[in-house]
C-alpha positions as CSV (number, residue, x, y, z in Angstrom):
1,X,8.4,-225.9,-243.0
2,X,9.9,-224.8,-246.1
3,X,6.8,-225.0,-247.8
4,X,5.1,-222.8,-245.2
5,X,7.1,-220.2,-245.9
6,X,7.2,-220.5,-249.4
7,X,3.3,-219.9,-249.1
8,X,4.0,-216.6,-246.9
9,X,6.0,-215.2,-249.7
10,X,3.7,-216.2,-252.3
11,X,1.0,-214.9,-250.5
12,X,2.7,-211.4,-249.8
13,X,3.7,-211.0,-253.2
14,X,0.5,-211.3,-254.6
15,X,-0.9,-208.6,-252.7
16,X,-0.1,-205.1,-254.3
17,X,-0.4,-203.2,-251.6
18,X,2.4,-205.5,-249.4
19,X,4.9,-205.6,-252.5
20,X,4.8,-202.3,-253.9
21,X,7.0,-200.1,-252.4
22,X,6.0,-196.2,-250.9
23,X,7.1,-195.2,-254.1
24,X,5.9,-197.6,-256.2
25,X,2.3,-197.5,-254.1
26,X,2.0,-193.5,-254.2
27,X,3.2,-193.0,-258.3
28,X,-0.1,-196.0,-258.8
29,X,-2.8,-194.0,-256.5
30,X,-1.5,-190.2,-258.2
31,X,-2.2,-192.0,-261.7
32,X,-5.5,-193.4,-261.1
33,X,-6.6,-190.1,-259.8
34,X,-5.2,-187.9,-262.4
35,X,-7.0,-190.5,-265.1
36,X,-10.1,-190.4,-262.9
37,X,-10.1,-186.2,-263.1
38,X,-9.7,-186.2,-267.1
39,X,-12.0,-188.5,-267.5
40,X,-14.5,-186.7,-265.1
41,X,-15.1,-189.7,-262.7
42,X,-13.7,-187.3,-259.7
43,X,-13.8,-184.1,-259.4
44,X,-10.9,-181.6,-259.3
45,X,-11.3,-180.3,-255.5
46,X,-10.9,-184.5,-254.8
47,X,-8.2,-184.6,-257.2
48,X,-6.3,-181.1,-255.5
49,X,-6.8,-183.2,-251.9
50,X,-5.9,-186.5,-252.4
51,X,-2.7,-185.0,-254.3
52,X,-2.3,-182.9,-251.6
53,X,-2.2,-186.0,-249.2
54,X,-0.2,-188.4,-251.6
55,X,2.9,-185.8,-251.8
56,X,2.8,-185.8,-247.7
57,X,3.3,-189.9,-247.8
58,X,6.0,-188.9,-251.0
59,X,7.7,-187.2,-248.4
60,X,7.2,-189.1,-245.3
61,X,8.9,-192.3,-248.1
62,X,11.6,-190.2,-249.3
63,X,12.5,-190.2,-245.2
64,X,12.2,-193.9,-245.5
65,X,8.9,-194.0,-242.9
66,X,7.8,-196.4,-245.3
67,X,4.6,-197.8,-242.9
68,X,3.7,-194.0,-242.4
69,X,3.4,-193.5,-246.1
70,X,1.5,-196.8,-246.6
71,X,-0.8,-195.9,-243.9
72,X,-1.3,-192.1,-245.3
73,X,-2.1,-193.4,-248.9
74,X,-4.5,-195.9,-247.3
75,X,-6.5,-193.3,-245.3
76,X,-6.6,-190.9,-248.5
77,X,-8.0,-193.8,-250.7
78,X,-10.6,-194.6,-247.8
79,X,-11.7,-191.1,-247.2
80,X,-12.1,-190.5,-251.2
81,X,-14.0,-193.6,-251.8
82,X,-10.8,-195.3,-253.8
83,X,-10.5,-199.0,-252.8
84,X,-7.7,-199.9,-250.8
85,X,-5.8,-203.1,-251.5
C-alpha cells in the first residue's frame, strides 16, 4: 500500500501542470509568450489575448479558485496552439 501511494505522489509531481501552482502555472505560460512575441514566433494580437486571458486566471488564483485558473490557462494555451501539460 505504501508503495502505491508513493507512486501517486511521484507520478503527480512529475507532471508540471499538477505541481505548479496557479501562480506558479500562469508566471510559466506569460513568459513563454512574451519570449515567443520578441522572438516573432507569435504575433502581438495573440500575445495582447492570451495576456488578456492569463491575468483573468491571475485573478480568479489570487481568490484562491485555483481549478478555475488551471482550467482558464489550459483553454488559452489550447485555443492559441500552446501545448498544454
Amino acid at each position: 500500500m505504501r508503495f502505491l501511494i508513493c507512486l501517486a505522489l511521484l507520478a503527480a509531481s512529475s507532471s508540471p501542470a499538477l505541481a505548479a501552482s496557479c501562480s506558479e502555472r500562469i508566471a510559466f505560460v506569460q513568459r513563454v509568450i512574451d519570449g515567443d512575441v520578441k522572438t516573432g514566433f507569435a504575433d502581438k494580437k495573440v500575445h495582447d489575448a492570451m495576456s488578456k486571458d492569463l491575468a483573468e486566471a491571475g485573478q480568479a488564483c489570487r481568490t484562491g479558485d485555483d481549478a478555475k485558473a488551471q482550467a482558464l490557462v489550459s483553454s488559452t494555451q489550447r485555443r492559441h496552439g500552446y501545448p498544454v501539460r
